[in-house]
C-alpha positions in Angstrom: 4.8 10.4 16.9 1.2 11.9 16.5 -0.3 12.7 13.1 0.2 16.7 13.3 3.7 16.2 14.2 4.0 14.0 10.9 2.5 16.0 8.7 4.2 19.3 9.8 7.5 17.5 9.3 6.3 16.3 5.8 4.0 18.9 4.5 6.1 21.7 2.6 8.0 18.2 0.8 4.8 16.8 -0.3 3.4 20.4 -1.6 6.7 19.8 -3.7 5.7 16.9 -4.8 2.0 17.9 -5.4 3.6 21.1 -7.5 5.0 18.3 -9.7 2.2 16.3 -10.2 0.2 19.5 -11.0 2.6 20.8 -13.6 2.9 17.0 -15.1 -0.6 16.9 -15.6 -1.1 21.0 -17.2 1.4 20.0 -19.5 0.0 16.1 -20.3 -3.5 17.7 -20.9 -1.9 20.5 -23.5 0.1 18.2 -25.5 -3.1 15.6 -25.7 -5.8 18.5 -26.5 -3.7 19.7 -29.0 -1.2 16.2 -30.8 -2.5 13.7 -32.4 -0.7 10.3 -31.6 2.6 10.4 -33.1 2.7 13.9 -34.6 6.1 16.0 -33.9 6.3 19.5 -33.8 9.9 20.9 -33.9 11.0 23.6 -31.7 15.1 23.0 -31.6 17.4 20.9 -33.9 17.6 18.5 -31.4 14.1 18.5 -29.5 10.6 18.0 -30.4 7.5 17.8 -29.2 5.3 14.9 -30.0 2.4 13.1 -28.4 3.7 9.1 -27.5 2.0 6.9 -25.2 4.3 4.1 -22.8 2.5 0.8 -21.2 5.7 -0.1 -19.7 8.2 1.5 -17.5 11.6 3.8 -18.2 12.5 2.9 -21.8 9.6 0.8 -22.5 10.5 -1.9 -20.2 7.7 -4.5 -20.2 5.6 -2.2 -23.1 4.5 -5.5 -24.6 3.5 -7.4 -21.2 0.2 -7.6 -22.2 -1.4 -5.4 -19.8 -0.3 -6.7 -16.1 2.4 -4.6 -15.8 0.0 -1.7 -15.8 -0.3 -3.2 -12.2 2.8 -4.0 -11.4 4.4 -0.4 -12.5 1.4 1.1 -10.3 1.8 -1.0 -6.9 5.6 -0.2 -7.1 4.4 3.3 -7.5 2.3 3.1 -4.2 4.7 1.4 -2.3 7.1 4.4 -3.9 5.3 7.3 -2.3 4.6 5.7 1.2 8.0 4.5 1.6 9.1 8.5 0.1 6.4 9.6 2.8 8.1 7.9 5.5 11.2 8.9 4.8 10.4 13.0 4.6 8.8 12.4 8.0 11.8 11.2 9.6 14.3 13.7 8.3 12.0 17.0 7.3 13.7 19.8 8.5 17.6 17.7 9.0 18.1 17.0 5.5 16.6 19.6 3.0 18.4 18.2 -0.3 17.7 15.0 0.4 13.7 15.9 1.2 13.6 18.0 -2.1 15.3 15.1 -4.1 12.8 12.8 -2.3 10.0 15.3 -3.4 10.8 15.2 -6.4 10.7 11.5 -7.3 7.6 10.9 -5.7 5.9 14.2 -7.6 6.9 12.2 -10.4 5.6 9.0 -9.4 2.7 9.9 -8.6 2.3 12.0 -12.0 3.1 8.4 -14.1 0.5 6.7 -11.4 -2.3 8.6 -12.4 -1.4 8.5 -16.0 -1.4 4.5 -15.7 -4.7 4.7 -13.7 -6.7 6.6 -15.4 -5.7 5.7 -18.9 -3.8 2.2 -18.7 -0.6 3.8 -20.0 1.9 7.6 -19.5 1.7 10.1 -21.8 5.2 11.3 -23.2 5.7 14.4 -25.0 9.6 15.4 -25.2 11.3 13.6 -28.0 15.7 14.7 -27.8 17.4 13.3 -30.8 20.3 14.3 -32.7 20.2 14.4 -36.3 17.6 12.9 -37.2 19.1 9.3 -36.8 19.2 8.8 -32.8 16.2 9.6 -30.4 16.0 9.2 -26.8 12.4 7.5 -25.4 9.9 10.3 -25.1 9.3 11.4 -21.7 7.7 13.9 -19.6 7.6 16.1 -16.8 6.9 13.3 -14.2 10.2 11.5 -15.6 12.3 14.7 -15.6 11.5 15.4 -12.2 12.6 11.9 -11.2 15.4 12.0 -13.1 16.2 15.5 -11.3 15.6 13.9 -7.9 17.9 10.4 -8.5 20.7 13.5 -9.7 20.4 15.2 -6.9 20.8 12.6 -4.1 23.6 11.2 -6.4 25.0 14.9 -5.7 24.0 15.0 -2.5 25.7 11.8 -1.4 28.7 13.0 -2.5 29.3 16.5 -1.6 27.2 16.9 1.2 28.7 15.7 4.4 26.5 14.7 7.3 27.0 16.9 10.6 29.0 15.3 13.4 27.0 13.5 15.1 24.0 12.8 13.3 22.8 9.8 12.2 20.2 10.3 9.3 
């Protein structure tokens, strides 16, 4: 396999991907120009938008760790994308849902990756509650678009079926 034969089987996935990490960012720099820590601004009954920061992983796993897991949460993130990268080069053009749900995680990964590099923690703007008396953890794009990803190769494993005869 030479390297223009990989990266025409990969390229329109990672400009996916790159489209995520662009919009995560556009929309981290607004909300941090413009929030101070902690401030919400309501714009539904059930959704605000407020300016939080997250040292750990999905639902503040490992927040208090002390700093390491800044490492941790950013190798697993590496190891994400190359493994995501090798994957889209094997089944580019065979498996479109699964390469755009592929896309999509790592877009999102790499959005948290820069966050934790370049600041030491992600930046989370969407707040969902209901009622005042129940929030969900703030997140962001990067986490929606892995969220969106994860749902569609859920969706994907179960209502697409695999062509006779193909393996991948």
């Amino acid at each position: 396999m030479t390297f223009r034969y990989m990266w025409q089987q990969a390229q329109r996935w990672w400009a996916l991907a790159i489209a995520v990490v662009v919009l995560d960012w556009i929309t981290k720099q607004a909300v941090v120009a413009n929030l101070f820590y902690g401030q919400e601004i309501h714009l539904l009954p059930v959704l605000d938008l407020t300016l939080r920061y997250n040292t750990g992983a999905a639902f503040s796993f490992l927040a208090q760790a002390g700093g390491w897991q800044r490492w941790l949460f950013s190798l697993i993130a590496i190891a994400v994308v190359v493994g995501i990268s090798w994957r889209l080069v094997r089944i580019g053009r065979k498996n479109p849902w699964e390469a755009a749900a592929l896309s999509l995680i790592m877009g999102g990964a790499l959005g948290n990756l820069h966050d934790r590099l370049a600041y030491g923690h992600v930046v989370d703007f969407v707040q969902v509650h209901w009622q005042q008396s129940w929030y969900f953890p703030a997140f962001n794009v990067a986490d929606s678009a892995i969220t969106i990803g994860v749902i569609l190769m859920l969706l994907e494993g179960l209502f697409v079926k695999p062509k006779k005869g193909e393996k991948e």
